[in-house]
N, C-alpha and C positions, 0 to 999 in steps of 0.2 A: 158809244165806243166801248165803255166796260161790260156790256154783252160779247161784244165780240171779241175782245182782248179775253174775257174768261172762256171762251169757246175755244178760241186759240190755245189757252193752256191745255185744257181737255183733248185736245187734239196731239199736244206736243208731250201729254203724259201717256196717251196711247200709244203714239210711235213709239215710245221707250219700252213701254209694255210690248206691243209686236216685236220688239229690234233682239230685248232677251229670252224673247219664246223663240225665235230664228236660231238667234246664238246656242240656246237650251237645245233647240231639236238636232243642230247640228254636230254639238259636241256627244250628243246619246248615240246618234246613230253611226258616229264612226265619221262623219264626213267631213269634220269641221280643219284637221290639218289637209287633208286634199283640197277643200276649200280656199284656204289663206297661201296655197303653195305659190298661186300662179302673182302677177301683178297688181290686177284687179281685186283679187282677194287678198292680198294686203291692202289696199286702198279702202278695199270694203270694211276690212278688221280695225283698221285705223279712224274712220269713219263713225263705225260702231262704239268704239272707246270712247272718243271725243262727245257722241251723242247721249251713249249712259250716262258721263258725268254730267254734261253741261246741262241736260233735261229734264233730269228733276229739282234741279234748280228752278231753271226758268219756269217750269209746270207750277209749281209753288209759289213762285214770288209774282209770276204773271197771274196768277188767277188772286193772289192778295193786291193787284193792282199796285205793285213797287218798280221804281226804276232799274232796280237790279233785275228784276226778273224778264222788261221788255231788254235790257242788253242780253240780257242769257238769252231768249228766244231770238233775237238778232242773229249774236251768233250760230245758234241752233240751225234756225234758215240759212244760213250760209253759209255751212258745213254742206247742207243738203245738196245747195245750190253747185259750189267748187263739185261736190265728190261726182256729179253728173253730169261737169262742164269734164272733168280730167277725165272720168271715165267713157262719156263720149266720142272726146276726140284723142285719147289713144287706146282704148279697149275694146269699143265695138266694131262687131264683124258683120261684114255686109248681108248676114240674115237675120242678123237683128234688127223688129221691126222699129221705125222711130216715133211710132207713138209713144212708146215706153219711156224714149229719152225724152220726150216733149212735155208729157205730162209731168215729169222727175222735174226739169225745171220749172214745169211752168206753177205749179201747187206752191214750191216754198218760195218763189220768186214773188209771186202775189201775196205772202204771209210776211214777205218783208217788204212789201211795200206797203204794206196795210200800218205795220212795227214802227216805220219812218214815218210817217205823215203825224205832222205836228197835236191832232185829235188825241194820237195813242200817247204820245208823250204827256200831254196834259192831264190827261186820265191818269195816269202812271206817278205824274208830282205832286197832283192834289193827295191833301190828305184821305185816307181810306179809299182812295178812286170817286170822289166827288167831286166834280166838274161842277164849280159854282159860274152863276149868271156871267157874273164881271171875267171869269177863264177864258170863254169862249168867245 
């Protein structure tokens, strides 16, 4: 389980990394207020805030194997999760394909189900993320 809990961090410090290269190219190129004007682009902006702070947190504290850092990736996934349940059912337009939305839940829905299952937690309370005989 602390392979994959540190995999998970590396995963949740990339999104953060892709989410401010978005923000970056957006705000260079002029787009970033016609971006945020409409609903969803506030939803998205709001999204994007909550995600920079809360994620390098968790990135950190998950990959140190600390229980702070599996709550911070909790809610990290489940920022992801909300922002694609509201955006789903009131932003998308009927040519929007829905694999898009399926795979937006389905990725961090399975990263918080992984977060919950009592393995990650045990991992996350022992000291230094060592899972002794008698834990398990």
């Amino acid at each position: 389980m602390t392979i994959v809990l540190r995999l998970m961090s590396l995963f949740i410090a990339l999104q953060v990394v892709l989410t401010i290269r978005a923000i970056a190219w957006l705000a260079r190129s002029g787009f970033l207020a016609a971006f945020v004007s409409g609903g969803l682009g506030r939803l998205t902006l709001a999204a994007w805030v909550m995600l920079c702070v809360v994620g390098p947190v968790g990135a950190v504290q998950l990959w140190r194997l600390r229980e702070s850092g599996r709550y911070a990736a909790i809610v990290f996934t489940t920022i992801g999760i909300l922002y694609y349940m509201i955006g789903g059912a009131m932003y998308r337009s009927a040519e929007a394909p829905p694999l898009g939305l399926a795979i937006g839940l389905f990725v961090p829905s399975v990263l918080l189900l992984i977060l919950l299952l009592p393995a990650a937690k045990r991992a996350c309370a022992a000291p230094g993320g060592r899972v002794t005989q008698e834990a398990t």
